[in-house]
BAROTI-944799 format. One record per residue (C-alpha): y, x, z; residue number from 1. Coordinates in Angstrom, 3 decimals, m for minus. Each point is the difference from the previous one (the first is absolute). Example, Ala and Ser with C-alpha at 12.3 -4.5 7.8 and 13.67 -1.06 7.14 Angstrom:
# BAROTI-944799
((m4.500, 12.300, 7.800), 1) ((3.440, 1.370, m0.660), 2) 
END
This chain:
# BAROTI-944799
((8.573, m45.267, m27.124), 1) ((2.586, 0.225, 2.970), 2) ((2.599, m2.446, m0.169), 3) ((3.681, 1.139, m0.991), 4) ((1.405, m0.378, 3.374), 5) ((1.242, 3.150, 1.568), 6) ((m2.657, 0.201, 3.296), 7) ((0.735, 2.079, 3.195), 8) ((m2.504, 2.414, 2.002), 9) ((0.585, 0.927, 3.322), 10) ((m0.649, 3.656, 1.088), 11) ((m0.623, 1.270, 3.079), 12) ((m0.319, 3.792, 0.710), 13) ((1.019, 2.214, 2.661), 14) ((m1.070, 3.391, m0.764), 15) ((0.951, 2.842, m2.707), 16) ((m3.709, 0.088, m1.706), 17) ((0.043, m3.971, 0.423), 18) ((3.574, 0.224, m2.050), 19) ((m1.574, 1.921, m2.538), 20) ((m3.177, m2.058, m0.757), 21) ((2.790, m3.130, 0.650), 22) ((1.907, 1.468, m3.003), 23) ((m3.077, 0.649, m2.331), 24) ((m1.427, m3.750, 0.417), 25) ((3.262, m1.393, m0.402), 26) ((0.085, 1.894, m3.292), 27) ((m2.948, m1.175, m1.043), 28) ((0.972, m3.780, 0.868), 29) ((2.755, 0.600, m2.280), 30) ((m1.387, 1.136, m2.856), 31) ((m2.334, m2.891, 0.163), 32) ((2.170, m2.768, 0.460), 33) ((3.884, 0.390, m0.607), 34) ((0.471, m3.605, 2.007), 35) ((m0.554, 1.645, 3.206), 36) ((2.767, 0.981, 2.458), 37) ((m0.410, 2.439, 2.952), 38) ((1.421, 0.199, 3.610), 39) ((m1.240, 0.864, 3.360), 40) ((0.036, 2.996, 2.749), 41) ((m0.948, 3.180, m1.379), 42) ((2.356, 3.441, m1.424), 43) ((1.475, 1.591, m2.182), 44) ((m2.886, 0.055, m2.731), 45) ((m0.727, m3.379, 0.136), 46) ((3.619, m0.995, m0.499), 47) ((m0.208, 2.223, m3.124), 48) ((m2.506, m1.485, m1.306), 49) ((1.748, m3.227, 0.047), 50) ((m0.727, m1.476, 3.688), 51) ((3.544, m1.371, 1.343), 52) ((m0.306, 1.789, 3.129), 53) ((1.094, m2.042, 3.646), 54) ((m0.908, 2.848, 2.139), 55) ((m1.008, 3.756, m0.154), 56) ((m2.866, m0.442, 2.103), 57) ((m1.946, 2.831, m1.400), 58) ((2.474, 2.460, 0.920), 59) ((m0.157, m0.855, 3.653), 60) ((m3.748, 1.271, 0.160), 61) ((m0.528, m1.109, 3.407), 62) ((m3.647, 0.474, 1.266), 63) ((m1.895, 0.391, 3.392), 64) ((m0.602, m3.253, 2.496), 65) ((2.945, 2.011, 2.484), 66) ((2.363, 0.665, m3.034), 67) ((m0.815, m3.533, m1.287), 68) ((1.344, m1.485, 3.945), 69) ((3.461, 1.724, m0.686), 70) ((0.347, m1.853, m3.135), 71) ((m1.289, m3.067, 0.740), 72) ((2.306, m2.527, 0.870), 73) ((2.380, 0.813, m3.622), 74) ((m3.472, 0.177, m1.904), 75) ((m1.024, m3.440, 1.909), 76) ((3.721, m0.893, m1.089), 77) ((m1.213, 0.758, m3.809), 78) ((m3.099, m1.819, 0.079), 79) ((0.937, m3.400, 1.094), 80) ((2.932, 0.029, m2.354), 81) ((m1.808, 1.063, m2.717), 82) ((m3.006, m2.846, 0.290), 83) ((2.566, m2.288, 0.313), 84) ((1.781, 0.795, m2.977), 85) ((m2.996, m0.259, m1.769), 86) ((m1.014, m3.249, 1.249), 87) ((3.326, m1.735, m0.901), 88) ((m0.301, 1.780, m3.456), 89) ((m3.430, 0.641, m0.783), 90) ((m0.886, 2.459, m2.716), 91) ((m2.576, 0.081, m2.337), 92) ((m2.268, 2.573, 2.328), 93) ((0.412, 2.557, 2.933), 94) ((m0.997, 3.177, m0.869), 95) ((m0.801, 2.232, 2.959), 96) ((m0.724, 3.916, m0.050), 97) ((m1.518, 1.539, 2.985), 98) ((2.397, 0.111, 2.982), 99) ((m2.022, m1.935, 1.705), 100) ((1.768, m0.399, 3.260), 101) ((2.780, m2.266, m1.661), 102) ((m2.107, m1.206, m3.007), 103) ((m2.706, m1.651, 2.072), 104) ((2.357, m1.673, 2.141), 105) ((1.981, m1.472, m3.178), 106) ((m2.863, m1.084, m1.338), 107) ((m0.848, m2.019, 2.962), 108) ((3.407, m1.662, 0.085), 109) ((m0.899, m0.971, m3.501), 110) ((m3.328, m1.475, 0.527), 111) ((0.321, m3.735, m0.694), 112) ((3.169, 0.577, m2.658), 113) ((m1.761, m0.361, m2.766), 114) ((1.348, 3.521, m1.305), 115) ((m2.668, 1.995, m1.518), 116) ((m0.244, 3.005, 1.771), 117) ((m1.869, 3.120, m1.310), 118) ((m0.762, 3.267, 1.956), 119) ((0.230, 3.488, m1.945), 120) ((m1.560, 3.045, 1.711), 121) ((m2.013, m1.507, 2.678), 122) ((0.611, 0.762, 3.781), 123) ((m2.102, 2.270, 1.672), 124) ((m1.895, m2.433, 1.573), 125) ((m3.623, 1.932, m0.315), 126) ((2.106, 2.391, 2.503), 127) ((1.530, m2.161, 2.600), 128) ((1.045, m3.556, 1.016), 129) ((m3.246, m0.871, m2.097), 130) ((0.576, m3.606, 0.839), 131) ((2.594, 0.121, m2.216), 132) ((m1.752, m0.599, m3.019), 133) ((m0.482, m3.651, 1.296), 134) ((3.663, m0.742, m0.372), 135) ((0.067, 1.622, m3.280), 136) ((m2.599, m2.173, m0.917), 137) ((2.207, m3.138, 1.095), 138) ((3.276, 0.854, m1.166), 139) ((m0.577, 1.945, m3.153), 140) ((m0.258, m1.517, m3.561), 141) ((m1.379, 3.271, m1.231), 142) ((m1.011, 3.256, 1.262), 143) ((0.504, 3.130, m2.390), 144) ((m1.482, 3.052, 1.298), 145) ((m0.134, 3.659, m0.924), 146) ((m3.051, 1.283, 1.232), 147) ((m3.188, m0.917, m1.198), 148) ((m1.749, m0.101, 3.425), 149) ((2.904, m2.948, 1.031), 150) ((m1.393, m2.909, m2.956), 151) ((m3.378, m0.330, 1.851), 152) ((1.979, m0.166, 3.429), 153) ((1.949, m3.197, m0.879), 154) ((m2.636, m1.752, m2.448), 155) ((m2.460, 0.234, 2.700), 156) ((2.611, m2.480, 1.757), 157) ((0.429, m2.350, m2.932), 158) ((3.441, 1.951, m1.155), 159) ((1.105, m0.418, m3.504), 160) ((0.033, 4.377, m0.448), 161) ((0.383, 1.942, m2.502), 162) ((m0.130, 4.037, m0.569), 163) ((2.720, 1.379, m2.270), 164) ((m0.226, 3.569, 0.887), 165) ((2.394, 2.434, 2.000), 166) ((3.603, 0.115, m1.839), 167) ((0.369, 3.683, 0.775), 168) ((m2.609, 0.635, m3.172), 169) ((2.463, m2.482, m1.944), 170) ((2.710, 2.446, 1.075), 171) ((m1.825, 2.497, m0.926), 172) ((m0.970, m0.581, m3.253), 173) ((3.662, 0.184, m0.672), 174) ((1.007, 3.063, 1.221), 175) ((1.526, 3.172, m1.510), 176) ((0.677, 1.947, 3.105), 177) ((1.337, 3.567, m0.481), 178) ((m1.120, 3.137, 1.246), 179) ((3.029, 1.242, 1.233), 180) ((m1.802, 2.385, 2.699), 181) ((m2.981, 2.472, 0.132), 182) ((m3.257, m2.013, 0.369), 183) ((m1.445, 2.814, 1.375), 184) ((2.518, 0.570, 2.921), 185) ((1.439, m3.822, 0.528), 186) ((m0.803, m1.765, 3.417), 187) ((1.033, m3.520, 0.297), 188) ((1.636, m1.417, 3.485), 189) ((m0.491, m3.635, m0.466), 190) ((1.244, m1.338, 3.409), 191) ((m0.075, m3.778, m0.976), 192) ((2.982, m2.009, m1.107), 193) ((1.460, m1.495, 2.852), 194) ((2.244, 1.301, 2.593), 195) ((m2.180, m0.117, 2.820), 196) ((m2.953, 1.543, m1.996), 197) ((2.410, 3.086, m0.814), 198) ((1.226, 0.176, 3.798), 199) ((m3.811, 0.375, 1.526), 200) ((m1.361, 1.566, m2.607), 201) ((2.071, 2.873, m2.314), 202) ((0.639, 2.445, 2.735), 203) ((m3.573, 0.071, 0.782), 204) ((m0.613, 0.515, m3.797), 205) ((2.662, 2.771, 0.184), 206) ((m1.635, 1.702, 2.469), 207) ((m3.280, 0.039, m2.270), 208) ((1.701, 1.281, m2.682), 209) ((1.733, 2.694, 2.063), 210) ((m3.226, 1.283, 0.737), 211) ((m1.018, m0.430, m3.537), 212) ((2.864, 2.044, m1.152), 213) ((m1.053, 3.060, 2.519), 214) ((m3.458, 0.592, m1.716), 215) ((1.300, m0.812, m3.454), 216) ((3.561, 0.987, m0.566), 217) ((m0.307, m0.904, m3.596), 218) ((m0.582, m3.681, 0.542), 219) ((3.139, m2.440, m0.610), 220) ((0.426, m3.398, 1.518), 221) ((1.504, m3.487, m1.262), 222) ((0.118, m3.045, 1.539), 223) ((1.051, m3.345, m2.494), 224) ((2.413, m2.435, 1.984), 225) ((0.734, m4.033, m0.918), 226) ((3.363, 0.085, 0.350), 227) ((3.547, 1.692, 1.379), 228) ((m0.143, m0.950, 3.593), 229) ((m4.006, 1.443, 0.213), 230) ((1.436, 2.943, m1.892), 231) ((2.272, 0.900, 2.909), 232) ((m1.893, m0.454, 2.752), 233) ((m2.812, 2.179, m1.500), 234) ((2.723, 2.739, m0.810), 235) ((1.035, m0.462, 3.508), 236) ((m3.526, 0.139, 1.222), 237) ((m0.890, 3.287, m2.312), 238) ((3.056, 1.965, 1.472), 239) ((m0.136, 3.335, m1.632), 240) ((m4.265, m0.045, m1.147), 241) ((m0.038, 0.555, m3.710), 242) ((m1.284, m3.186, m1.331), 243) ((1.651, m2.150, m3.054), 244) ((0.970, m3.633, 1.264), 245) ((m0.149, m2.232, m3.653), 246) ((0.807, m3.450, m0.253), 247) ((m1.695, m2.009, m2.130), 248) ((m2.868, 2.467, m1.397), 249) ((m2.999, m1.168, 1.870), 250) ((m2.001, 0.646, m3.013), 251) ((1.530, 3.131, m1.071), 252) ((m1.119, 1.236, 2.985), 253) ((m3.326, m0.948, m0.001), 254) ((m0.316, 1.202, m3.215), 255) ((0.496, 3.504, 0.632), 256) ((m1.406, 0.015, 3.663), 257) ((m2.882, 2.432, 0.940), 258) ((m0.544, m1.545, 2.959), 259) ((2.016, m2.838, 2.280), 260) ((0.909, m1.108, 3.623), 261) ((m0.485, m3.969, m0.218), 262) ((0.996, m2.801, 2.205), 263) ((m2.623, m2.795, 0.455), 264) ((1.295, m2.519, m2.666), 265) ((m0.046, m0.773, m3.444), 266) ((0.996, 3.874, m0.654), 267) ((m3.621, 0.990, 0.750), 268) ((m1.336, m2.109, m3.234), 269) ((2.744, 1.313, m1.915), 270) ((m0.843, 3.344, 0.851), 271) ((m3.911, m0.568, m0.324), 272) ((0.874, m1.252, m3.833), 273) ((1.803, 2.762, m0.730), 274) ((m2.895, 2.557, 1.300), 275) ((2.034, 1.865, 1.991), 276) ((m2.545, 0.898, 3.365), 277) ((2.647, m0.890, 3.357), 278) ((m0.535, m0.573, 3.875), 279) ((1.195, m3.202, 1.727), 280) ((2.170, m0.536, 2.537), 281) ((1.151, m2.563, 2.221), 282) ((1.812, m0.684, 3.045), 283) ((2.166, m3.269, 1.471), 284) ((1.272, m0.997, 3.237), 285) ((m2.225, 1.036, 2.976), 286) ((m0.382, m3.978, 1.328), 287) ((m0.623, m1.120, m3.925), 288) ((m2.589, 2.340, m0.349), 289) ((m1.687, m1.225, 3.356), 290) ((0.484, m3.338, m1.348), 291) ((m1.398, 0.874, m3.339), 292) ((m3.135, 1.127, 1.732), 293) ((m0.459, m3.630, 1.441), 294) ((m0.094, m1.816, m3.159), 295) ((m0.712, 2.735, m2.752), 296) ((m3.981, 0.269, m1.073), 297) ((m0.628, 2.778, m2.459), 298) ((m1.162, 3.288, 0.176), 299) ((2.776, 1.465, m2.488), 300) ((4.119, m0.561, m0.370), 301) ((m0.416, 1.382, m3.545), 302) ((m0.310, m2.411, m2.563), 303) ((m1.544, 2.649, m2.039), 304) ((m2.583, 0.689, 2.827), 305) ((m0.293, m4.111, 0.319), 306) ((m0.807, 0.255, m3.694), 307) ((m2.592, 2.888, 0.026), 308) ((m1.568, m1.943, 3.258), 309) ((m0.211, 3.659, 1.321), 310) ((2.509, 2.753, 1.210), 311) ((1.031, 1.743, m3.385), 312) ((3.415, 1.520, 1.218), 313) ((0.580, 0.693, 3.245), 314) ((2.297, m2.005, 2.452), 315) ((1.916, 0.675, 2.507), 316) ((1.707, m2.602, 2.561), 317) ((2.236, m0.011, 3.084), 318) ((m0.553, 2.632, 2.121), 319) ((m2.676, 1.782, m2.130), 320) ((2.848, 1.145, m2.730), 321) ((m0.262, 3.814, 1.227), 322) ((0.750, 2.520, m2.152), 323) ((m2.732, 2.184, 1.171), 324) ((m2.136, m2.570, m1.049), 325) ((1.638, m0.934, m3.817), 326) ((0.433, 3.583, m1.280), 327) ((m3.077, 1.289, m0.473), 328) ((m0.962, m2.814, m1.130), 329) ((2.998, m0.129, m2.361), 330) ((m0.894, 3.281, m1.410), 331) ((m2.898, m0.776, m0.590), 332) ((1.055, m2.345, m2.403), 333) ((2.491, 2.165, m1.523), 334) ((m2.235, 2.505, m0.906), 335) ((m2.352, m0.352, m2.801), 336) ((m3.219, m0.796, 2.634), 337) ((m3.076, m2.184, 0.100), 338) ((1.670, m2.142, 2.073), 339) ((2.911, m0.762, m2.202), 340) ((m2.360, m0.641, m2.991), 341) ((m1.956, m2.453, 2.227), 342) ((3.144, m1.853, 0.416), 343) ((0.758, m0.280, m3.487), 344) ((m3.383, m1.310, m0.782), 345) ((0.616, m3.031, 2.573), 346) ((3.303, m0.756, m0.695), 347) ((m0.955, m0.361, m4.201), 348) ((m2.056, m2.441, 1.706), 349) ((2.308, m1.779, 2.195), 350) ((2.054, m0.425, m3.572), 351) ((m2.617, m1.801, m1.695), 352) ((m0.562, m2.440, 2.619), 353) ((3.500, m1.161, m0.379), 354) ((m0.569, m1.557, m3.147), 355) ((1.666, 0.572, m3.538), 356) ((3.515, m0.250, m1.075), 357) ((2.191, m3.858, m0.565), 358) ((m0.144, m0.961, 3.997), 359) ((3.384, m1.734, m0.131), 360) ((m1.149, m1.768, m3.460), 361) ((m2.943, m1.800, 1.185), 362) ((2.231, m0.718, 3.510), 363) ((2.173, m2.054, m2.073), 364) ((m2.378, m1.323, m2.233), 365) ((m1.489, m1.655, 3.128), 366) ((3.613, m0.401, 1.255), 367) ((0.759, m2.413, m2.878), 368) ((m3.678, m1.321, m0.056), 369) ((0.851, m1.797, 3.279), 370) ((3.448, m0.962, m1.338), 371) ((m0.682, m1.697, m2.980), 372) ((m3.242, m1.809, 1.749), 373) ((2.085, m2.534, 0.812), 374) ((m1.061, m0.630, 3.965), 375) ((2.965, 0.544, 2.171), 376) 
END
């Protein structure tokens, strides 16, 4: 039994889906053990869960190695005041989710402190900077990953690992989405979350579903937005194109959706669960995609395509987002065709491979596992 003493976990994460799975775990840590106390870098969801929140560094978003230069000497700022806090008061584990631009760094400040620290939702590092699973092997107490394919990875090195399964089937199970539009005429325009996502990517969307709207004049569109300032700029972005900008009803929409318009990113599982067939798109900075193409070393942006380990849903980066390219295409899923039904065969499959349900439950199982063990 955990002693009496109220305990602290640090959080760490610096993106909206990494806020979400944040809040969930933190949940779960509380329902488990009422001693614990929360606080860290994060949002909104997290601090509603119960997470004293320092900073809102999920709503900043910031992503790309050129958008990551502008902000780097305040983020650098961050960082070094943040391990030092933690040194000179050191809490009963770091928690880090994703992000890991910032969260690798911190953990390397921490190496040596004697602070547990425990990675949730694994970096990419089967898709670039491979080398960094060495330093995750170093610094972290504990690695908690949420694809299967990622236990072998850091076993194979001598990692303590463990598999809990993808929190967006957790999420899932939840659910009770309405149907507030026609699931026969819906198209989702899922541009991402963060500003610069929105600014490269919606009007090229737009233009899609322009052309969409030509050949089928009965088709409505809706794109779900995480909060007030996204909401304007996509209003300002849409100008006078009929599509319904909704805050908060990411799931509502995908509920209803006949077919979407997807941003590489966690949206492309979430849409895969749901069933809903889609096309991805993606597009940054022209010298952080050149950069990208140094260090990157997969065949597919899409997790869902990473996933399948073949090319179930069409991508489409940089320069190759043409819209005489995605429309057929698009139609093609619209309509009731071979092709569509193909999809939805491979992305039932996709589903299954991301485990069952109670992701953020066996997180903090493990969570308090090292905890309690005693070696700080």
């Amino acid at each position: 039994m955990p002693d009496s003493t109220p305990r602290r976990i640090y959080f760490v994460a610096g993106e909206a889906s990494g806020d979400a799975h944040g809040a969930h775990l933190i949940e779960s840590l509380a329902r488990m053990d009422s001693t614990l106390t929360f606080e860290g870098l994060g949002g909104v969801k997290m601090q509603a869960a119960g997470m004293a929140l320092e900073h809102d560094l999920a709503a900043e978003g910031i992503m790309g190695f050129v958008e990551v230069l502008k902000h780097a000497p305040r983020m650098r700022r961050m960082l070094l005041d943040t391990a030092a806090r933690l040194r000179a008061d050191p809490p009963a584990a770091v928690v880090l989710i994703d992000y890991p631009g910032f969260n690798i760094r911190l953990a390397k400040l921490l190496e040596g402190s004697g602070i547990p620290v425990i990675y949730y939702i694994s970096p990419q590092v089967w898709a670039w900077k491979k080398g960094r699973i060495h330093t995750l092997a170093r610094v972290c107490r504990k690695m908690l990953v949420i694809f299967p394919f990622e236990e072998k990875l850091y076993r194979d090195i001598g990692v303590d690992c463990t598999f809990v399964g993808h929190p967006i089937i957790e999420e899932f199970a939840h659910l009770h989405p309405r149907q507030t539009w026609d699931s026969s005429r819906m198209i989702g325009i899922l541009p991402g979350s963060r500003a610069q996502e929105i600014s490269r990517l919606y009007p090229a969307m737009l233009d899609v579903a322009r052309g969409l709207l030509q050949e089928r004049p009965d088709l409505i569109f809706v794109t779900p937005c995480t909060n007030a300032a996204r909401e304007e700029q996509l209003r300002e972005l849409a100008g006078d194109f009929p599509v319904e900008i909704v805050p908060g009803a990411m799931y509502d929409v995908l509920s209803s959706a006949r077919f979407c318009l997807v941003a590489s990113g966690t949206a492309t599982l979430e849409t895969a669960v749901f069933g809903v067939p889609m096309i991805i798109l993606y597009r940054v900075s022209p010298l952080t995609y050149a950069l990208a193409r140094m260090v990157v070393d997969i065949k597919y942006i899409g997790m869902v395509n990473i996933l399948a380990g073949r090319g179930i849903v069409p991508e489409f980066i940089q320069h190759a987002i043409r819209v005489s390219r995605i429309l057929p295409l698009s139609l093609s899923l619209i309509d009731d065709t071979t092709e569509r039904e193909q999809m939805l065969r491979d992305l039932a499959e996709v589903r299954a491979m991301l485990g069952g349900g109670g992701a953020s439950e066996r997180a903090a199982e493990e969570v308090l596992a090292v905890i309690n063990s005693g070696h700080t």
